[in-house]
N, C-alpha and C positions, 0 to 999 in steps of 0.2 A: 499134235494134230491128228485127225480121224483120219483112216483112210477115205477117199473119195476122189472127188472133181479137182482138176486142176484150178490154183486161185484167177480168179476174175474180178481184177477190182471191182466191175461195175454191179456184182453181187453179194461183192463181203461187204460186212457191216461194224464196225467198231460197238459192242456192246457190252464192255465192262474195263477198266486200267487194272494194270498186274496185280494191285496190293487192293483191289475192290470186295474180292468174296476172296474168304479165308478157305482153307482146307477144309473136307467135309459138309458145305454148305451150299444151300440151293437156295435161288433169288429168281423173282420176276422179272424179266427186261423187255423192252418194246421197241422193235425197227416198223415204222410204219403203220401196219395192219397185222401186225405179227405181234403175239405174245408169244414168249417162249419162257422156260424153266432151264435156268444157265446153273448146273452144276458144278462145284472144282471137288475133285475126286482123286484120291492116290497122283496127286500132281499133275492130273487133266481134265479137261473142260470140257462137261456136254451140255451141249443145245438140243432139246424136245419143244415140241408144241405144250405149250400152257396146259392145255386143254384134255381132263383124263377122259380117254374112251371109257370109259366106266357109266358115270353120268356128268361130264365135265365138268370136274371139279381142276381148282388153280393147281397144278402143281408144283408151280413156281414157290408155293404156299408150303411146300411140305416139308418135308426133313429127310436124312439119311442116315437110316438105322441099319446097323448089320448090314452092310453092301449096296442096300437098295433104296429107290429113294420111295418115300409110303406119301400119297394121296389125301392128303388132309381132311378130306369129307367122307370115305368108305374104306380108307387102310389100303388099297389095290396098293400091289410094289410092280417098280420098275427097276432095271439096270439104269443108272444117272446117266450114264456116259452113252448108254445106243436105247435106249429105252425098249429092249427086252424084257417080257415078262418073267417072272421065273416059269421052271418047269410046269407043263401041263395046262399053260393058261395061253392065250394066242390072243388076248386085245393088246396094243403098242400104239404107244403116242408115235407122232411121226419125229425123226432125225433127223438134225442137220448138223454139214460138215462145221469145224469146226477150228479155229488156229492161236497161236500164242504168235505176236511181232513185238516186237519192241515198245513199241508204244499202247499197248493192251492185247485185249481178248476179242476177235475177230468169227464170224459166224455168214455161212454163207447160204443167203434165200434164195429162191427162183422169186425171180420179177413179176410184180405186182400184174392180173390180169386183168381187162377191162372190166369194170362192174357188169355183172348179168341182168337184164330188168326181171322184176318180180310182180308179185301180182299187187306189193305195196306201191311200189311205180303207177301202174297202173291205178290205183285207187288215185293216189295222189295227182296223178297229172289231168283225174277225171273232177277231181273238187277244187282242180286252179281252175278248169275251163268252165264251172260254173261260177268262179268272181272269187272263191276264196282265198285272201292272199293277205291273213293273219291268221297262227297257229299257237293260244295259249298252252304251255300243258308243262307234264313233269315225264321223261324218261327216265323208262325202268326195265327189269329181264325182262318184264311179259311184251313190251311193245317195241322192242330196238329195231327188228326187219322194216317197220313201217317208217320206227325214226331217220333209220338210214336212208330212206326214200326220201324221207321230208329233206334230209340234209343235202342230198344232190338236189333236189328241187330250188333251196334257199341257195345254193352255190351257184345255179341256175339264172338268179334272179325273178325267181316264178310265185317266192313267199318267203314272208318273215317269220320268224319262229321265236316265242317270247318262250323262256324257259321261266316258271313260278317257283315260289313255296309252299305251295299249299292249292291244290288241285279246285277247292272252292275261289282261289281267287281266280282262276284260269275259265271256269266256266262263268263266271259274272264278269269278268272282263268281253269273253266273250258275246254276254249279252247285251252289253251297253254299247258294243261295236253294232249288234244286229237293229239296236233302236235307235241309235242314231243315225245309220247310214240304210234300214232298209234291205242291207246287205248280209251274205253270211260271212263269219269269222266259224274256227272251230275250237273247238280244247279237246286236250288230251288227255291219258292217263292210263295207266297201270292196270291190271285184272284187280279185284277183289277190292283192298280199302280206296285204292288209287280214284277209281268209278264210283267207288260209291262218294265218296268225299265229292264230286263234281256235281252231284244233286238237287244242293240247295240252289244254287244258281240255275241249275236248268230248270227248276220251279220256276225260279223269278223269271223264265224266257217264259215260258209256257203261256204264266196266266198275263202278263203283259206283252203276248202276241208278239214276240222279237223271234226272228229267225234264228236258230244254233246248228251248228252241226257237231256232236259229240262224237269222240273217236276211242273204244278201250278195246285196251290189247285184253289177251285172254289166256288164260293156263292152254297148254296142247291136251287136242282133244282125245290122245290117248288116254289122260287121265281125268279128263272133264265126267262131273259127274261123280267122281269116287274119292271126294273128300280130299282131294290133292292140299299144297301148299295155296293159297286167296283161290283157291275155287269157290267161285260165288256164282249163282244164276243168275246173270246176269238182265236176260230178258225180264225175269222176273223184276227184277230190283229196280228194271226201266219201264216198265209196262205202264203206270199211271204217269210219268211225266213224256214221255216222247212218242209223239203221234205216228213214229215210222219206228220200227228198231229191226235189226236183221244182221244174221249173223253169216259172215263170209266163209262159206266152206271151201274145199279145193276144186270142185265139181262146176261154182258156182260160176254166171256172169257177170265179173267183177267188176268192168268201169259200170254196166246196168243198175248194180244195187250202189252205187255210189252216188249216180245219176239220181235213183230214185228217192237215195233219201235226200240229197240237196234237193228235186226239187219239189218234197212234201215239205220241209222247211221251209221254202220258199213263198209257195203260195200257199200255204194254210200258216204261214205265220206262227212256225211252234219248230219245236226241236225233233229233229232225226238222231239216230244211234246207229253207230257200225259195231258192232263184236268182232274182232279179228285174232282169232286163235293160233298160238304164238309158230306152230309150224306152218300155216298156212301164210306167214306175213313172207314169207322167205321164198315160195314157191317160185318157179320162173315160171316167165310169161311172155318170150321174146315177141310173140307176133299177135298179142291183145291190144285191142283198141280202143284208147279214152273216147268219151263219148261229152256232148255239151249239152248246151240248152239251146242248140240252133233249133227249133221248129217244135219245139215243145213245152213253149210258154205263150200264152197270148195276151191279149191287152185288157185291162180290166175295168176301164174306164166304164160301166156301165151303165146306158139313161135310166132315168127313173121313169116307170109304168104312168103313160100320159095321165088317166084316170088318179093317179097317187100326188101326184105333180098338182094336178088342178085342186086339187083339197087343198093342197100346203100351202098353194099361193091363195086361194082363195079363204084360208084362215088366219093367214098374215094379215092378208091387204084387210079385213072386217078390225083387228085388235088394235086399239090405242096404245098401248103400252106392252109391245114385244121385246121381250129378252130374245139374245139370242147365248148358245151354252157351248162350246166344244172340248170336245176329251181328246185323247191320243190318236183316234182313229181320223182325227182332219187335219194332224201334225202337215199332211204335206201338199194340203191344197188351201193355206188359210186366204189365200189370194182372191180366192172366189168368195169363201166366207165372208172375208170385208169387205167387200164390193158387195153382197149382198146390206151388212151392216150399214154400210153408210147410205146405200140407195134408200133404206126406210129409216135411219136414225133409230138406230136399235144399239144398247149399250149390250158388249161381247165379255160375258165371263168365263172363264175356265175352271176345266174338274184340276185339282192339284197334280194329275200327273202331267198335264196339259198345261203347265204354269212356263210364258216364254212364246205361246203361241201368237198371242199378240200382243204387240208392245202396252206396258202400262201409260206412255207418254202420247198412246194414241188416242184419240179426240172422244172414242168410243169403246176405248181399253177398260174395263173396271176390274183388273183381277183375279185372282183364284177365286172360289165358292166353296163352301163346304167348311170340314174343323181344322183346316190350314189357314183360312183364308181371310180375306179382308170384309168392314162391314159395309163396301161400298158394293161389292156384288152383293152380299145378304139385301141390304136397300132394295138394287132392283130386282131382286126377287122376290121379295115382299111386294114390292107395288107393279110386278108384271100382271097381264092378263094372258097373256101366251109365252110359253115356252117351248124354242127353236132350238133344236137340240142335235149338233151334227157328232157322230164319233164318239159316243160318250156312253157307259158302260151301265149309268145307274144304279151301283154300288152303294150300300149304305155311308159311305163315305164323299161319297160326290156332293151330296148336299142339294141334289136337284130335287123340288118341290113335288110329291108324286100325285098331288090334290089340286095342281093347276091344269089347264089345256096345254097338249101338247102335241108339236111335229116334231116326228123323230125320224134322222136322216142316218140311214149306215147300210153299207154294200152286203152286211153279213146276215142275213134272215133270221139267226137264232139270237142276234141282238135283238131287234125290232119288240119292243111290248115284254122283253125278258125276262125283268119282275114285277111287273102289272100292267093292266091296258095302257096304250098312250091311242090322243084322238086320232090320229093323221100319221101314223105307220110308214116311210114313204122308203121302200127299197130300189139302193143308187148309189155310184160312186157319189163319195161327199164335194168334190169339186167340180165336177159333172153339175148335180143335181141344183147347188147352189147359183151356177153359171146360168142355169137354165129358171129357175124362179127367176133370176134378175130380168129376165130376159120376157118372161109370161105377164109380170107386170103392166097393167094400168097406169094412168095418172087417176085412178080413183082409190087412195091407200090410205086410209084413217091413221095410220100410223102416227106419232107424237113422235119430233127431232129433239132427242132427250141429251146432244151433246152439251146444254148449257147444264142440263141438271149432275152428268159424268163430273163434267169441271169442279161444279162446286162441292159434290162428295168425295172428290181426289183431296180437294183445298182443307174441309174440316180434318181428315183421315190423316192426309201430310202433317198437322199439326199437331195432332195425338202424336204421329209417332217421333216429332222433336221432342215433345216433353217426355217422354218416354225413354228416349234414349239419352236425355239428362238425368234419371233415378240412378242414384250412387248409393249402396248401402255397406260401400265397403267392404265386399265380399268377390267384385271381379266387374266385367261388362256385363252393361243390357246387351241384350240381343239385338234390340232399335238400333243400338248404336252400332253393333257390329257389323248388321249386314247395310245399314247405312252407309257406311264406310265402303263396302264391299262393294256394294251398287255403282259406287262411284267410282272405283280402280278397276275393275273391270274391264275390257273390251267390249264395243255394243255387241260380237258377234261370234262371244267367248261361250266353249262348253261348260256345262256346269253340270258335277256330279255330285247328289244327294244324298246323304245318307239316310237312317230312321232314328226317329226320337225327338227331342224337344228341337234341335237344331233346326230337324226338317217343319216342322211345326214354323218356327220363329222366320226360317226363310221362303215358306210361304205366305207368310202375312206380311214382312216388311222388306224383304227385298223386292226393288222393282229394275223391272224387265225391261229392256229396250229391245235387242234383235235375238238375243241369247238361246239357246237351246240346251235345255234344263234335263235329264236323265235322272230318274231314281226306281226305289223297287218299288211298284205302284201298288198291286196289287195284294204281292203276296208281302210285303213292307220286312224284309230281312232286312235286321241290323249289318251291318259289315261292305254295305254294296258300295257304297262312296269312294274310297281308294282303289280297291281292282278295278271299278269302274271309269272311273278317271285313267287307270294304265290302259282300256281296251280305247276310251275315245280317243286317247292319244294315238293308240296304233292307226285310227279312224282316219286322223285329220293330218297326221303327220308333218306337224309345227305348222301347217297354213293357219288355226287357229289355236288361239290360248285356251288352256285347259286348266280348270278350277273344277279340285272335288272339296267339299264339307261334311266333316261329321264331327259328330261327338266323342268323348273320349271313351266312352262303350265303341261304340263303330270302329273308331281306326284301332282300339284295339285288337279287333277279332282278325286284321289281317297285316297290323303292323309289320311283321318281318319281308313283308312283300315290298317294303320301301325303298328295301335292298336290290330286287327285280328292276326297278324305276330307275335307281343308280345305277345298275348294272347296263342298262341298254340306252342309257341316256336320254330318258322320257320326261319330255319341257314342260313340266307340269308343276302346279302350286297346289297342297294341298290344305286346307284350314281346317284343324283342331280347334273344339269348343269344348275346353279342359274347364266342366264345375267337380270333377270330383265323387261325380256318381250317375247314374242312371236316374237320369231326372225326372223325364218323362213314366218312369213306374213308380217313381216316389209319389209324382203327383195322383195316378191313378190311385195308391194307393191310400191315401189322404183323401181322395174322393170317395172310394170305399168305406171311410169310417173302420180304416185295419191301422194297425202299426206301421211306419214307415221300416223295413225290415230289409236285410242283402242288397241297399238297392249301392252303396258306398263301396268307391274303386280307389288300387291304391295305385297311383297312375307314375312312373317316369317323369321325368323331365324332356317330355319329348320334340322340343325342338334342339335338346344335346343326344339325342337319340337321331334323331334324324342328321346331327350333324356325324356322330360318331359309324354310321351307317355309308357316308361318304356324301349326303345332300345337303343343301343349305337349312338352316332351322334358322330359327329367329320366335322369339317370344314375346308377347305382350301382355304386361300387365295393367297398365293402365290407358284411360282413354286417346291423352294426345300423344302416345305411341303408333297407334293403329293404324293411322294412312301411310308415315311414310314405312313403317314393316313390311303390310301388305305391298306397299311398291316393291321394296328392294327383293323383296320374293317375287315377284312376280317378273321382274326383270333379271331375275340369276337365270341362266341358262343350266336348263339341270332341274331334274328335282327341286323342289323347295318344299318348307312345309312350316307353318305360323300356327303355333300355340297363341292360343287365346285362353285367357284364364276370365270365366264365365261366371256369373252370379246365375246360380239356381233358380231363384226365382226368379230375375227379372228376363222371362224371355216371350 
């Protein structure tokens, strides 16, 4: 035994049996919050802090050469036993007493002290009071001060904290939380590759308007700048994706710059960035003050400019045959939109990322538009004479006609006319503006009641896609048939997460919509979004609603290991695999090209024994009357689940 303090049981700690560490060797042990380096030495036992004063390295990790025990990362020697330097050097781990009982090796700590707040506290307790209370990410050395904050917050009950594998799933989860709820979620991640892996996702927030909050730890700024270990510029690296980025120094006002990037995410609809430099996450801050969003958010419902109004209704009420169009930006007022619909009998399509906004089963429903889509929107937009256009972005890909008349309705000014004129420009909330046409309205309205014509281009379409989904060429499922199937096991008011490529293609033209709320990468169309994005709705809706992601067997590959995240936290989600065995959708481009069909062939697992071997339900289908009852019994496992579908290439 050391000399010291008399024993107290209520501060010794049992941390090793007699026959655990041989003579001459040193081992790591852990009482609580304590790591220490437990020596046995000339027949006794010393306890040091883990941690070398040097630049802490383990030295639980080292060895004991010639008397001393040597630092595994810089050679520094210590005495094992009192952790004395040798001569002429004066840095020493800290000592503790130490005892031999009977029944092991005993080591006595001073008792654990209240945790101190920091200015991570602070950050965190200022981005729960703006709504955030999901935290994708992966902790590492550069961010544990903050992590530790998160972790009394989650102990708190203030937030849940999904730990990923792969910092890209973490930030696309958290954008599928931000577009389906409106709300912010954040992800996290490490200095250098950690942030930068979180990118492509916050792309896909950026140009599809989803609120993020991004959070990277950061090398200390004693060595920022001079080439240290993931010293990256970070600002730099975040400059073109995030509309706010700001780096927390020890000077700075901390709940403020947390405030301010929630709430540029917020209302501008895009991603904020924190930098938090790894000694700064530590600092105290006992008498700082979280801040919220009381009295500095306002309402945005805005009327549209009487003058802009009168045009809109007055080139309505003139047009026989008005389509009306909505993209994602009327995702949350479609109530007024069909109310305007059915007040003129005008057939409602939607831009593909907008697929779910209004039921296909509706009297006035026709569909997606564009190269998703069905050719019952194409019809009526072929024989519209006006085009009514709330929320919708006008993308090469939307498929909206730029040679017809048109009113265009969206709150955002730099949308309005943003790649060529439209007639009737009308700046205004879309549920707003729409409430209020209904309302400007005459009984003098040329308009044509086109829901008998809706009817019967649903009936020829429905048809197509039975015989369709009868082609067998002995090579896997149609498509028809798949999301057929799908359509029907479902929930009316189930998420749905989309992946890109032929899948997403196939379930824009044959899945139909009842109340569902559909999530994909719109915009900026990255393969991979389907599965993380299905774990962030999940954190979204938290089991009130069924959660279904789709992709193809490109897609779920790019974040397959994340399956194990979903098993891990127990997320009630089905995931659908459309296994043909290659990147389908570039095959076809390619083939379109007049090139060789070249790389596009995957060598795929069996992954609904992947998914099982992972701890989640799998199940596989190969043939057609498998597929209803699979997709049930997945979709009724509690837990993860995930359905291989083995896919014909061509038929989708």
């Amino acid at each position: 035994m050391n000399e010291g303090t008399e024993p107290n049981d209520e501060t010794w700690h049992k941390v090793a049996g007699l026959d655990e560490l041989d003579e001459g060797r040193v081992r790591t042990a852990t009482v609580g919050r304590h790591s220490l380096a437990l020596s046995h030495y000339q027949g006794q036992y010393g306890a040091l802090d883990n941690r070398c004063p040097h630049q802490g390295g383990p030295l639980g990790e080292g060895s004991i050469e010639n008397g001393l025990l040597r630092c595994p990362w810089h050679g520094y020697d210590y005495d094992p036993l009192t952790g004395q330097p040798p001569e002429g050097f004066s840095d020493a781990p800290a000592c503790f007493d130490t005892e031999v009982r009977e029944d092991g090796v005993y080591v006595q700590l001073p008792a654990e002290q209240p945790a101190e707040r920091t200015v991570s506290d602070v950050l965190v307790e200022t981005m729960v009071r703006w709504g955030v209370d999901s935290v994708f990410g992966m902790v590492g050395h550069s961010n544990l001060g903050f992590a530790e904050a998160m972790r009394r917050a989650e102990q708190r009950g203030d937030l849940t904290y999904f730990g990923i594998r792969h910092e890209g799933a973490a930030s696309f989860a958290a954008t599928a939380y931000g577009k389906l709820t409106g709300r912010l979620a954040a992800c996290f991640a490490i200095a250098g590759p950690g942030s930068t892996n979180l990118l492509t996702g916050l792309y896909d927030a950026k140009v599809d308007r989803a609120p993020v909050l991004a959070i990277s730890g950061q090398v200390p700024s004693s060595v920022r700048g001079r080439g240290a270990f993931q010293d990256v510029d970070l600002h730099n690296a975040f400059a073109d994706v995030a509309r706010y980025s700001a780096t927390v120094a020890a000077g700075s006002d901390h709940a403020e710059l947390m405030s301010l990037a929630a709430k540029t995410a917020l209302v501008e609809r895009d991603v904020a960035h924190l930098v938090l430099p790894d000694e700064v996450q530590t600092m105290p801050a006992p008498d700082a003050v979280s801040t919220g969003p009381e009295g500095r958010m306002g309402a945005r419902e805005v009327a549209p400019p009487t003058e802009a109004l009168a045009d809109a209704v007055a080139a309505i009420g003139k047009a026989s045959r008005p389509m009306i169009i909505v993209g994602n930006g009327a995702r949350d007022d479609m109530d007024a939109v069909v109310a305007l619909a059915e007040h003129i009998g005008a057939p409602v399509a939607t831009t593909f990322k907008a697929k779910g906004q209004i039921s296909d089963h509706h009297e006035l429903g026709c569909g997606v538009l564009g190269r998703s889509g069905t050719p019952i929107a194409s019809w009526f937009m072929n024989e519209a004479d006006l085009l009514v256009v709330f929320g919708a972005s006008f993308s090469n890909h939307t498929g909206i006609a730029s040679y017809k008349p048109i009113v265009q309705v969206d709150f955002d000014p730099l949308a309005l006319g943003r790649f060529h004129p439209v007639d009737v420009p009308v700046l205004g909330h879309v549920g707003v503006t729409a409430a209020a046409m209904v309302e400007a309205f005459d009984d003098n309205i040329a308009c044509t009641d086109l829901r008998p014509e809706v009817a019967q281009r649903w009936a020829i379409w429905r048809s197509e896609k039975l015989r369709r989904g009868d082609d067998d060429q002995s090579k896997g499922l149609a498509s028809a048939a798949v999301f057929a199937a799908l359509s029907t096991a479902v929930d009316d008011d189930a998420v749905i997460c989309v992946d890109v490529g032929n899948n997403a293609y196939s379930f824009g033209r044959y899945f139909e919509v009842s109340n569902q709320t559909v999530l994909m990468s719109g915009y900026l169309g990255s393969i991979g979004f389907g599965f993380p994005a299905a774990m962030g709705a999940w954190a979204a809706v938290g089991g009130d609603r069924q959660v279904i992601g789709v992709s193809g067997d490109g897609g779920f590959g790019q974040y397959a290991m994340d399956f194990t995240t979903a098993v891990k936290y127990g997320m009630d989600l089905t995931h659908v695999v459309l296994n043909n065995g290659e990147l389908g959708k570039i095959s076809k481009e390619q083939r379109a090209g007049r090139w060789d069909v070249w790389q596009t062939s995957l060598h795929n697992p069996n992954f609904a024994a992947f998914a099982e071997l992972c701890g989640g339900r799998g199940l596989r289908v190969e043939r057609g009357d498998e597929l209803a009852e699979k997709l049930a019994e997945a979709l009724a496992h509690n837990g993860p689940s995930l359905v291989e579908i083995v896919a014909d290439v061509d038929l989708v």
